[in-house]
N, C-alpha and C positions, 0 to 999 in steps of 0.2 A: 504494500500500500504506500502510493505516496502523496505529500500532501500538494494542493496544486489551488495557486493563487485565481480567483479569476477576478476579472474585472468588468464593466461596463463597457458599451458600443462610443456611449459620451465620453467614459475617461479615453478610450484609446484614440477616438477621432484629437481629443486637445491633446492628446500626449505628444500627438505622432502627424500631426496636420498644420501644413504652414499656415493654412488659414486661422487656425487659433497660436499663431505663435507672435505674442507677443512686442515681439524683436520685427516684426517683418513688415514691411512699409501696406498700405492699402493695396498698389497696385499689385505686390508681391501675395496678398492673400486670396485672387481672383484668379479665375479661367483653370482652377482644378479641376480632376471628375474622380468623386469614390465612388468604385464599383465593388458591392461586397453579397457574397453571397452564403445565403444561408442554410444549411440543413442542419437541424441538431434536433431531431428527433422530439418535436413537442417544443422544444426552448425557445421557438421563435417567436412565442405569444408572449411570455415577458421581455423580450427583447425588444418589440417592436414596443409595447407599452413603456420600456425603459427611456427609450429613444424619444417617443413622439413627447413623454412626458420634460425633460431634458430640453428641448428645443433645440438644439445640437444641428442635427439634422436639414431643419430647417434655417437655422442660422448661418449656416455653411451653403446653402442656397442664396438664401439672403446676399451673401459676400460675393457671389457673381461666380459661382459654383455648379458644376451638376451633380447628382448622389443619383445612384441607378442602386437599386436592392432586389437581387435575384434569390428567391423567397420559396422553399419549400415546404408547404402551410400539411402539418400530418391531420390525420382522421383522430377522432375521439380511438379509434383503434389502437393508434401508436400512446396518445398523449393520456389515454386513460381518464380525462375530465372533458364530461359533455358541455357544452356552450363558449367555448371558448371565442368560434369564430363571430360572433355578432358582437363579442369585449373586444376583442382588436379590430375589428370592423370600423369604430370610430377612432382610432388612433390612426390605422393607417388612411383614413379619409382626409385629416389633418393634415399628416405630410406630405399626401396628395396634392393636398390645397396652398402649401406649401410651394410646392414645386419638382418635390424626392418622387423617382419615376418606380415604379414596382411593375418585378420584370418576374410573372409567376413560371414556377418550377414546379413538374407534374411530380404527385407522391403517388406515382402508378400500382404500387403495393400497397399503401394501406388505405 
């Protein structure tokens, strides 16, 4: 067993993105593109509520950015809790409205 730090989609976007780098001039934080994709079996319903809640996402749009999330959303099958998809339903409608582009991935198995 070992033990294994995780983090947030927000801490690693500021950690690791010039766009939240403080040091970096305005023009320097514009015309990036994150592209991230997800499959973690069930975990991408509090992600995406991590995210939309965070403003991150959209913030990084804001900055003259695009964010594309390629998103494999599981069945109550894999994720074992029914209702999930109508809770992130309005979270990713947000980033939607935003401007973050959601780019769906088939969970052809479950």
């Amino acid at each position: 067993v070992a033990d294994v730090d995780g983090i947030t989609i927000t801490t690693l976007m500021k950690k690791t993105l010039k766009a939240f780098d403080t040091s970096a001039s305005e023009e320097d934080k514009k015309g990036g593109h994150l592209l991230l994709k997800v499959d973690i079996e069930g975990g991408e319903y509090p992600l995406v509520e991590e995210v939309a809640a965070s403003n991150a996402l959209c913030d990084y749009v804001a900055m003259g950015n695009r964010a594309d999330l390629l998103i494999e959303f599981h069945s109550v099958r894999v994720t074992g809790v029914g209702g999930l998809g109508p809770k992130v339903r309005k979270h990713r409608e947000k980033l939607e409205k935003c401007g973050v582009k959601f780019r769906g991935l088939q969970a052809w198995w479950a």
